[in-house]
N, C-alpha and C positions, 0 to 999 in steps of 0.2 A: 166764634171763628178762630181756626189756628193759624198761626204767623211765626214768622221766627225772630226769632227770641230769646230772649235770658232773665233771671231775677232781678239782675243788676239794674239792667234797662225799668223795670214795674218797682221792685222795689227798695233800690241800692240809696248809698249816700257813700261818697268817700270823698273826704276832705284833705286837700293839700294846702301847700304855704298860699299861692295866691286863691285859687280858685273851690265852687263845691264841685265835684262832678256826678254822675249816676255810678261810674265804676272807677278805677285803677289799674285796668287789664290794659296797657298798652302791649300792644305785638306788633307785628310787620310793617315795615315802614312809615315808622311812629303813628300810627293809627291808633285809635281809642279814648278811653276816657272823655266820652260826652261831656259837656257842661251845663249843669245846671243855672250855677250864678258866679257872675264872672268877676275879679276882685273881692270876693268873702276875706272877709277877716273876723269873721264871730261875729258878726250884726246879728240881730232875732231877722229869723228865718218864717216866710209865709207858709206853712204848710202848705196849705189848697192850692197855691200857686206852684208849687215845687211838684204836686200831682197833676196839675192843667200842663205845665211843659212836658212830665213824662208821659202822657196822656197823648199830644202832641206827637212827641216822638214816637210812639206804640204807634200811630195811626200812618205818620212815612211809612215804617218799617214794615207793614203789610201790602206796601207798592213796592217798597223796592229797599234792600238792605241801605243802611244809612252808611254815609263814609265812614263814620269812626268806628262803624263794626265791621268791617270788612274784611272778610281772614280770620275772626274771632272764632276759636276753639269753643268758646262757652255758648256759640247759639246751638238751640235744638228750637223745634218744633213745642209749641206749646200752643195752653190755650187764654185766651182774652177774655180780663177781668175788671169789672171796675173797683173792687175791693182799691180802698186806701189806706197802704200801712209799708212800716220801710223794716225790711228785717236784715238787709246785708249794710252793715257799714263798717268803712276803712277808714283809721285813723292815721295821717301819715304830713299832718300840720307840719309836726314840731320835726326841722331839720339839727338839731345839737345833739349830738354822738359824741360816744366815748370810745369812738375806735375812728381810723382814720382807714376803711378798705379802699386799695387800688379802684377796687371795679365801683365806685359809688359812684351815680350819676346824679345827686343831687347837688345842682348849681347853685341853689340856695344855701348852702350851711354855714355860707359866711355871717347869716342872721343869726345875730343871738334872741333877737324874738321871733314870737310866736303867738299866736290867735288863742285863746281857752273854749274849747269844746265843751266843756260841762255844764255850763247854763242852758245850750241849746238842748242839747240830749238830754237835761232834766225833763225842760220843755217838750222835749218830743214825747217823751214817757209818758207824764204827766198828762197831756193832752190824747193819750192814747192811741197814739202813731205808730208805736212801736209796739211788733210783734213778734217774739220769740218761735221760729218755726223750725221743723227739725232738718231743714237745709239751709237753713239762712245762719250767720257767723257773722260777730263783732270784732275787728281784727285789728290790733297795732302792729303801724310798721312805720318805716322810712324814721331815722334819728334814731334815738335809743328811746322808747316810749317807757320805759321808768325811772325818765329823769320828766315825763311832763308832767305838769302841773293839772295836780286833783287826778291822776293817777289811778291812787287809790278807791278815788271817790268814784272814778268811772265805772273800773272794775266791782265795786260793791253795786253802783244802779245798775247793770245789766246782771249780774249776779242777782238778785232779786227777782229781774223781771225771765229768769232761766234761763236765759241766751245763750247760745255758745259762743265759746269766746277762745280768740286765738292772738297769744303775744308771740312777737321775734324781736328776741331782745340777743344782743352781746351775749352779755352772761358776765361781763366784766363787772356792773354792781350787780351783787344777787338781792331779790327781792324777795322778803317772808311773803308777802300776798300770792305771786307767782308759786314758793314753795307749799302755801297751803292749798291754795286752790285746786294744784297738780294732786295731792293728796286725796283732796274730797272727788277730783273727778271733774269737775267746775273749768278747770279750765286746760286747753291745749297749748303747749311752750316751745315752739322753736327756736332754737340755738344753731348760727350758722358760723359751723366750726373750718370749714372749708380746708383744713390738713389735718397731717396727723402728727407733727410734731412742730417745736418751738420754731427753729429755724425759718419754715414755710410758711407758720403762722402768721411771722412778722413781714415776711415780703408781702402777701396779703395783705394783711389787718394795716400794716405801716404803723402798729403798737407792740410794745414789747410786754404781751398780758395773758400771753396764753395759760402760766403757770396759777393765774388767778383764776380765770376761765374755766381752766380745768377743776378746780377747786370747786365754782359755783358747781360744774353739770354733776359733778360727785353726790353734793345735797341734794343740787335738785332731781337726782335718780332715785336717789335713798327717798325720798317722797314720793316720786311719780310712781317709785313699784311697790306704794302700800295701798295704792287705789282699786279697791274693787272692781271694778270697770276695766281694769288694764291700765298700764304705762299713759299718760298722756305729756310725753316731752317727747319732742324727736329730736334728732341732732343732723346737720344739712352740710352736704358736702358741693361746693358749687363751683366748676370748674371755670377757672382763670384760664385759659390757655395761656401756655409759655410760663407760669407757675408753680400751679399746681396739677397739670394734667400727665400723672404715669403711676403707672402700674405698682410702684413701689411705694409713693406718698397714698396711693390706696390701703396698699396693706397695713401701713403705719394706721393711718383710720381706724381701720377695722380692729386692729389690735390695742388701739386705746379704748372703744367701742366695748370690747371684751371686758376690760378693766372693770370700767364705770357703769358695767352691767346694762348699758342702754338696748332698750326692745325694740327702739322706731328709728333708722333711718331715710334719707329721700336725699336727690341726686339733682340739682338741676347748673346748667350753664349761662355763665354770665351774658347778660342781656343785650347788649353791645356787639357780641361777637356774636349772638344766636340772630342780632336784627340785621347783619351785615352781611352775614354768611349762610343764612337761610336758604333751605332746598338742598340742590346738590352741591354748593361752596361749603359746607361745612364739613370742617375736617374728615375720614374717616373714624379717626382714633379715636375721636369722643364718644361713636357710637359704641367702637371696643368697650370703651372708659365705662359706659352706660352698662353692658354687658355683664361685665367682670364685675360692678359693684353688687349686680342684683346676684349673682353667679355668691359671690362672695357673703352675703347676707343669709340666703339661704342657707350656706352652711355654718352660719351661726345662727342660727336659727331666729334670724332680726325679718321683723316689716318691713320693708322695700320698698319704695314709691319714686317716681318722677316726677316734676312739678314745672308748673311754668314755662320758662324757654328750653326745656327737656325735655316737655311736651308736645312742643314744636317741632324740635329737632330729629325727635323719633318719628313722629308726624310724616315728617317728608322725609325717613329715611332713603336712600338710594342706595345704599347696602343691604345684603339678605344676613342674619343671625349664622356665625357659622360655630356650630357646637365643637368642632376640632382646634379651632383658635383660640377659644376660647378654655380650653381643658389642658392645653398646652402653654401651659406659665413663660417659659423661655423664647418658646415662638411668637406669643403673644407679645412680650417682654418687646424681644427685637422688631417685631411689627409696628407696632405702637410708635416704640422712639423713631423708626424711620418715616412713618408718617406724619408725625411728629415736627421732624427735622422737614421733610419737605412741604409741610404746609402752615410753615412758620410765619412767612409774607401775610398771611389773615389774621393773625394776631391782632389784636386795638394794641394802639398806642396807648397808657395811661400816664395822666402825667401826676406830678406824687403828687396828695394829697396836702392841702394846706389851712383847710378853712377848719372855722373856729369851731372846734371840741371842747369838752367836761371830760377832763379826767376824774 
């Protein structure tokens, strides 16, 4: 029987500071991320029973969309299986970072602990739960995931069992495993550089590390462009509004891009502003913004991609694509900043960043 659906839902795991859930896909008016078990802090995990909930759940969700999917981008039409096996998980426990960005919404990162995922995921392995399929992805995010604990170790058991695997890390400490991996092909590395110069970096980041930063993505390009396969680092520009969103901190991008020889960019908008301003409230000028990056990629002959709350936002575009605006630099220019200027009041408030970091 088909239903709608997603992988996440059948066979996700993504674990945060308190809770496990089925996904990590929060969108529209905080909606998402099901629970699996509520208060997890690394306790052994019942397999069968984490398939009888999502099981459960599959069986709503053929009456009637569940609340915490509702508006979700990633359902489509599939079909109903009773295979038991978990092939998407998100690692996103550990909140200690080594950057302090405006736009973090993690209200946890005043913890300096944190749960260990690796006993479990041995265990899932091991009991042969886990399955490597060619759209499923093992993925660190939330804190700087190599600073967590056994790290490496994670990366080597899904390495083994062929999984793909995707880190977003800073790039402030560089890691040899991220730089070999991107080498062999093994693994995908996003770096969310979010400017194109020192200055911008730091109202962003709220660290003063770009010049290191930059250093990492240097090695880790000189690695990612000996892989067979192609490039596997992309580097992520994520619009702050009232930051970093104009036409000129683009081109600094792109021309540092040039530099560090990177093959893969992608574009998305911070989360906050895409869940407040969703539909027709969002700016104009970010769809400009959207435009002129892909506009600009192509003629360096870079990957392009949107992601996430860019997804969204193009989603429910309410502007049409105008190819004269976009080919006119100066018009655009002045466009932009006056849209810009006038739709400044949707901006989020951020307030600086204070909770406890690893330098």
């Amino acid at each position: 029987m088909k239903y709608l659906g997603c992988n996440y839902m059948t066979h996700g795991l993504s674990f945060e500071y308190n809770d496990l859930y089925d996904c990590c896909m929060m969108h529209h008016d905080n909606l998402g991320m099901p629970v699996l078990i509520n208060n997890y802090k690394g306790e052994d995990i019942d397999w069968e029973k984490i398939f009888e909930i999502k099981r459960e759940r599959i069986e709503r969700q053929k009456i009637a969309t569940i609340k915490e999917c509702q508006g979700c981008c990633y359902l489509h039409e599939k079909e109903d299986t009773d295979e038991k096996y978990i092939s998407e998980i998100a690692f996103q426990q550990i909140k200690l970072c080594n950057a302090k960005c405006r736009y973090c919404g993690d209200d946890f990162r005043i913890h300096k602990k944190y749960y260990d995922v690796y006993p479990m995921m041995k265990d899932l392995v091991e009991k042969g739960y886990f399955r490597a399929t060619d759209t499923g992805l093992v993925i660190f995010q939330g804190g700087e995931p190599t600073i967590m604990e056994h790290f490496d170790d994670l990366i080597d058991l899904f390495n083994k069992q062929n999984a793909n695997i995707k880190v977003n890390t800073s790039a402030i400490r560089f890691s040899r495993v991220l730089s070999d991996g991107m080498e062999t092909g093994k693994i995908l590395t996003c770096i969310s550089l979010d400017s194109g110069c020192r200055e911008t970096y730091n109202k962003v980041k709220y660290v003063d590390k770009f010049d290191v930063v930059i250093e990492s993505i240097k090695k880790y390009s000189d690695s990612a462009n000996k892989s067979q396969g192609g490039s596997r680092l992309v580097i992520k520009y994520l619009f702050v509004p009232g930051y970093n969103d104009t036409i000129e901190e683009i081109d600094l991008f792109f021309e540092k891009m040039k530099e560090l020889n990177i093959k893969n960019v992608v574009f998305d908008v911070e989360a906050g502003y895409a869940q407040q301003n969703h539909q027709k409230d969002v700016s104009p000028h970010i769809h400009y913004l959207i435009d002129y990056g892909k506009k600009r990629a192509k003629e360096e002959n870079m990957n392009f991609e949107i992601v996430s709350f860019a997804f969204y936002v193009e989603q429910e575009r309410q502007i049409p694509y105008s190819e004269e605006l976009i080919s006119d630099k100066n018009l655009l220019i002045k466009t932009v900043n006056k849209l810009r200027e006038e739709n400044k009041h949707k901006n989020r408030e951020y307030a600086v960043p204070c909770g406890y970091f690893v330098d």
